[in-house]
C-alpha positions, 0 to 999 in steps of 0.5 A: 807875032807883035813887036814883043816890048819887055824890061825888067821894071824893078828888082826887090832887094830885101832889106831890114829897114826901110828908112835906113836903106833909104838914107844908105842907098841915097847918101852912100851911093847918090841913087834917088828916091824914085817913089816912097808909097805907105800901103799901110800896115807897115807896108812901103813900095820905095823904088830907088835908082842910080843917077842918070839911069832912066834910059830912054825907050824907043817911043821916048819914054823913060820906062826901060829904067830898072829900079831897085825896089825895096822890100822890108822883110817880115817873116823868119825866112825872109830876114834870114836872106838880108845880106844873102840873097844869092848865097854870098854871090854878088848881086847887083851890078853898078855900071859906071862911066867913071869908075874911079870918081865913084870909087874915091867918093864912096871910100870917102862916105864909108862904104865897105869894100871888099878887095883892092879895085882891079883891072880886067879884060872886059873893065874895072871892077871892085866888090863892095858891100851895101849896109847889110852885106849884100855884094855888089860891084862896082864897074866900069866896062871897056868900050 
């Protein structure tokens, strides 16, 4: 069997707007806008990223990078899961290499947070919200 080469290449996260989640995702937390394509009919492919985080393939390029693609919902069920889509679990995870530098500027942007930040074995770890409520954490793993 070949060298089998796989990475997961975006996650859509279901949103209610796309123009809002694009200005909370690129002013709140400092992710890029990765690309912003009209499809037409009220459609967009937007991918937005963390800072710094198109890692490196072994063959040099940046295709590893795992980009977080935005999806306006549009039916009934969809809409219902904005906020929730794992059933008030947290989602998505935000590694750091600097917990409290991220932590400090996105209190001092409003982000929501939903408890104290706290120390645990494998790091440093507070809950926080997007602007529709979907949990994630902010974390910055021991070495």
């Amino acid at each position: 069997m070949a060298n089998v080469q796989q990475h997961i290449g975006s996650i859509a996260l279901v949103v209610k707007d796309y123009d809002d989640a694009i200005e909370f995702y690129t002013q709140k937390l400092n992710f890029k806008l990765v690309e912003d394509t009209n499809l037409g009919e009220g459609k967009r492919w937007v991918l937005i990223s963390p800072p710094n985080s198109n890692g490196a393939c072994s063959n040099g390029t940046n295709s590893s990078r795992t980009n977080l693609q935005l999806a306006k919902a549009t039916t009934p069920e969809q809409i219902s899961a904005i906020g929730n889509q794992t059933g008030g679990r947290v989602f998505l995870f935000l590694h750091t290499n600097d917990f409290w530098r991220d932590y400090n500027l996105m209190l001092s942007k409003g982000v929501t947070f939903n408890e104290e930040p706290r120390v645990e074995p494998y790091g440093t770890v507070v809950v926080f919200e997007d602007l529709y409520g979907t949990k994630w954490d902010l974390l910055q793993l021991n070495n």
